[in-house]
N, C-alpha and C positions, 0 to 999 in steps of 0.2 A: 922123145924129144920133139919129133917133127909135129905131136900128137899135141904139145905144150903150146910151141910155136903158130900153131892151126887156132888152137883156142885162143890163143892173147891178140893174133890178126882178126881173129872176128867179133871179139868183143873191144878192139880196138873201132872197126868200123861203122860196128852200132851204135856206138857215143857219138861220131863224127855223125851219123845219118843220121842220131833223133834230135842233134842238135842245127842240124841243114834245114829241118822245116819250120823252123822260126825264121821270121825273117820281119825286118824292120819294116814298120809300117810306111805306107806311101800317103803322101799329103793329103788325102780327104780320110785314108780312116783315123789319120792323128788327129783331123777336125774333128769325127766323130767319137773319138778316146777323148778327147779333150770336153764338148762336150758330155759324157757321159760322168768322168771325173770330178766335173762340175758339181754334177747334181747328187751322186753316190756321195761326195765332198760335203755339201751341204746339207746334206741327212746327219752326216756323221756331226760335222762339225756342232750342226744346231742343238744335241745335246749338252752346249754347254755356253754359246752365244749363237742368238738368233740373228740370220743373215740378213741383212736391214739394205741392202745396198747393192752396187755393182759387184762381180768376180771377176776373178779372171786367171786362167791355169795354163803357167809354162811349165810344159812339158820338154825333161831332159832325155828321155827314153822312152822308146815305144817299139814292143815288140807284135806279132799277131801269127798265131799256132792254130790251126785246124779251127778257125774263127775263135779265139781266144783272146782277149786283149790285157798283157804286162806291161802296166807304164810305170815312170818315177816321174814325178809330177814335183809344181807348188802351188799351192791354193790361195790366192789371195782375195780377201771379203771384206765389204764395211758391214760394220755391225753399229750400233746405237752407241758404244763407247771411240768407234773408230775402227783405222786399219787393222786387222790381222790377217796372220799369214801359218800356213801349216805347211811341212814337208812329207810326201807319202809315195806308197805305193801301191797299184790297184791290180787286180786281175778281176775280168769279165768277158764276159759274151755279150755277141752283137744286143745291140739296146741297152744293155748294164743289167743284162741278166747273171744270176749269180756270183752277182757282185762281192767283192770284200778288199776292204780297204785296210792297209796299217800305217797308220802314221808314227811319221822317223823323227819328224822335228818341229818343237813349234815356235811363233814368238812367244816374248817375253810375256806381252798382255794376255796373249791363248795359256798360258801357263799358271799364269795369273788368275785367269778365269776359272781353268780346269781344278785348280788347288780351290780356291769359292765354293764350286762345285759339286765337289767334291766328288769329279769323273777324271779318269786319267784315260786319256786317249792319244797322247804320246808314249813313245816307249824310249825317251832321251832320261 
């Protein structure tokens, strides 16, 4: 029993501990996430409307692990037909190294566009 007990406390601490080295990002590396999101963003996005215009990425989450960057972001772009906007999520390394991005939600015209397309790069 004490042998049970031993094992469920240390694998209890080890989720708490590998979840203690995350820690939310402090104001210049969200500048820096956000830039990065930016441009991993518009990689992605330009397979299906080319970025014609200003962006701009409010970021609702940022997390940063062993130089790791987790954000939940929204991408907002003018493109040649107008506004669009995508909702995602990114992980990367400092500069947008091994980047990879999923996008959770798009507008209506990004939908629009992706169905034209014929690339689907939401997963709504």
């Amino acid at each position: 029993m004490k042998k049970t007990i031993l094992v469920a406390m240390v694998a209890g601490f080890s989720m708490v501990s590998a979840q203690a080295f995350a820690a939310e990002c402090t104001d210049e590396q969200q500048a820096e996430a956000g830039m990065v999101a930016a441009s991993i963003s518009k990689n992605a996005v330009s397979k299906v409307v080319p970025v014609t215009g200003k962006q701009m990425v409010n970021i609702s989450a940022c997390d940063v692990r062993a130089g790791t960057y987790s954000i939940e972001y929204k991408y907002n772009f003018l493109g040649a037909d107008g506004l669009y906007w995508i909702e995602a999520n990114a992980r990367f390394g400092a500069g947008g190294s091994n980047s990879s991005v999923k996008v959770t939600k798009a507008s209506p015209n990004m939908a629009a566009a992706e169905a034209k397309a014929g690339v689907k790069l939401a997963s709504n």
